[in-house]
C-alpha positions as CSV (number, residue, x, y, z in Angstrom):
1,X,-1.3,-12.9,8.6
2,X,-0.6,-12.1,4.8
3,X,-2.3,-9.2,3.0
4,X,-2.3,-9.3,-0.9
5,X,-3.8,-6.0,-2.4
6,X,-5.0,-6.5,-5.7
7,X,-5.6,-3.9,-8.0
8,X,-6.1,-3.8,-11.7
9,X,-2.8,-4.2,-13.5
10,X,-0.8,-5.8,-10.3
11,X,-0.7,-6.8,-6.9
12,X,1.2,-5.7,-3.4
13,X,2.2,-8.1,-0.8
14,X,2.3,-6.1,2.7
15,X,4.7,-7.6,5.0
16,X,3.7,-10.7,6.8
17,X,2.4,-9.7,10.3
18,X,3.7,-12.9,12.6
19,X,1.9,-13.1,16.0
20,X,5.0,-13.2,18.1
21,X,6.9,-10.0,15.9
22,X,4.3,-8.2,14.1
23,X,6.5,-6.0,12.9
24,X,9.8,-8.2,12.2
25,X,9.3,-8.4,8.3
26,X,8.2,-5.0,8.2
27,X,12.0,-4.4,9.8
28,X,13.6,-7.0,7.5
29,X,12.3,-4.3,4.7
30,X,13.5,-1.8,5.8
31,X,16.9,-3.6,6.4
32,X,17.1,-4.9,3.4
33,X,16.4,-1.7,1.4
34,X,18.5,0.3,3.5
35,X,20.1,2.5,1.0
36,X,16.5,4.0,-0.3
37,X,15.8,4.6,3.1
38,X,18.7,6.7,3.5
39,X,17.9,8.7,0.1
40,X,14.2,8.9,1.3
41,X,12.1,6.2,-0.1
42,X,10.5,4.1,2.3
43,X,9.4,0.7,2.0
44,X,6.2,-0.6,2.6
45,X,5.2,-3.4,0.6
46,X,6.4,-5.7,-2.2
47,X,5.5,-5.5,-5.8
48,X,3.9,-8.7,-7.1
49,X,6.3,-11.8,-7.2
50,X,8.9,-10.0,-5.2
51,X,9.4,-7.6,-8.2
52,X,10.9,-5.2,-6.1
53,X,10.1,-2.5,-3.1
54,X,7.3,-0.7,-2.8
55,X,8.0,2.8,-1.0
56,X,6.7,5.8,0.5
57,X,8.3,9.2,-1.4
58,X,9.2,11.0,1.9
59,X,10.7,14.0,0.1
60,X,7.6,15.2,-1.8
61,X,5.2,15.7,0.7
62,X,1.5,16.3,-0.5
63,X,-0.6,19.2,1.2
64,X,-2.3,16.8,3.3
65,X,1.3,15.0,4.5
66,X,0.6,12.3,2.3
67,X,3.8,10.5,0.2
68,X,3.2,9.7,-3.4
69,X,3.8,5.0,-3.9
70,X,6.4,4.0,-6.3
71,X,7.8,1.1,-7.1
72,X,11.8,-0.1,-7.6
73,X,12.4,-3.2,-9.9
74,X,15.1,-5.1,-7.7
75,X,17.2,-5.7,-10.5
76,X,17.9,-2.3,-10.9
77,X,18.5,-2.3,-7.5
78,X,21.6,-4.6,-7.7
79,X,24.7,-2.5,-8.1
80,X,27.8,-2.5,-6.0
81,X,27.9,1.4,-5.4
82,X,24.7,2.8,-3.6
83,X,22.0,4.9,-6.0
84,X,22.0,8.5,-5.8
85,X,18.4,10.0,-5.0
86,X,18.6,11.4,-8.8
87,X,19.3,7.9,-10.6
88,X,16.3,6.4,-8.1
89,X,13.9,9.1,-8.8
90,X,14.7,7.9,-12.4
91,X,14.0,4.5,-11.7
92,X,10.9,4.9,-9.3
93,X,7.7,3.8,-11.0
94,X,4.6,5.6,-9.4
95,X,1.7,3.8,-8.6
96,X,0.2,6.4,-6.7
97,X,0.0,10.0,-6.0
98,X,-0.7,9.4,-2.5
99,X,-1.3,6.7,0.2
100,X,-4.7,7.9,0.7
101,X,-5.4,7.1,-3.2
102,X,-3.7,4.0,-2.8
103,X,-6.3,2.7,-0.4
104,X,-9.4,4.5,-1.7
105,X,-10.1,2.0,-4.2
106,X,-9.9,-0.9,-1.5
107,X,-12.5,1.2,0.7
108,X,-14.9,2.2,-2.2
109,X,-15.0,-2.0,-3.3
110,X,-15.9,-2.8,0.0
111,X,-18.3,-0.2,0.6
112,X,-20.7,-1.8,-2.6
C-alpha cells in the first residue's frame, strides 16, 4: 500500500506498507537516516520526489506530547562528518507545529 498526502504547496510519501513486512520501509528510514535519529529527529515520511526526510522533533515536546514535522533537504544531508543537532535545527524546515495539525487538515477534507 502507498500513501501520498497532498497538501497545498507539497506532498509526503509515507513509507510503503508491504503485506509480508509492513513495517520494513518504515525501518529502511530509519536506517538510512540514522544520524538524525541519534540527534532526535525522527523520520516518518518523505518529502515530495524523495526531497529529503520528513521527521518527528522528539526534543520539543508540545503540552499534549505531540512533536512539531520538519523537513531535511537530502542534499544537505550529504556530508562525510555527521550534523550536530545545532547545524540540523538550522536546516530543519517546519511544516507543522504538531502531528495532530499535520493530519487535521486530512480529517476536516474528508469530513465535507
Amino acid at each position: 500500500m502507498n500513501v501520498y498526502l497532498r497538501f497545498d504547496d507539497f506532498v509526503l510519501g509515507l513509507p510503503d506498507l508491504p503485506s509480508d513486512r509492513p513495517l520494513r520501509r518504515l525501518q529502511d528510514l530509519w536506517v538510512a537516516w540514522k544520524p538524525l535519529i541519534a540527534e532526535g529527529y525522527i523520520p516518518l515520511a518523505t518529502y515530495e520526489d524523495d526531497a529529503g526526510p520528513v521527521c518527528w522533533d522528539i526534543r520539543k515536546p508540545d503540552g499534549d506530547h505531540d512533536y512539531a514535522v520538519v523537513w531535511f533537504d537530502h542534499e544537505l544531508l550529504v556530508h562525510d562528518e555527521l550534523p550536530s543537532r545545532e547545524q540540523l535545527e538550522g536546516w530543519a524546515v517546519p511544516l507543522f507545529p504538531s502531528f495532530r495539525d499535520m493530519l487535521s487538515p486530512l480529517a476536516s477534507s474528508h469530513d465535507s
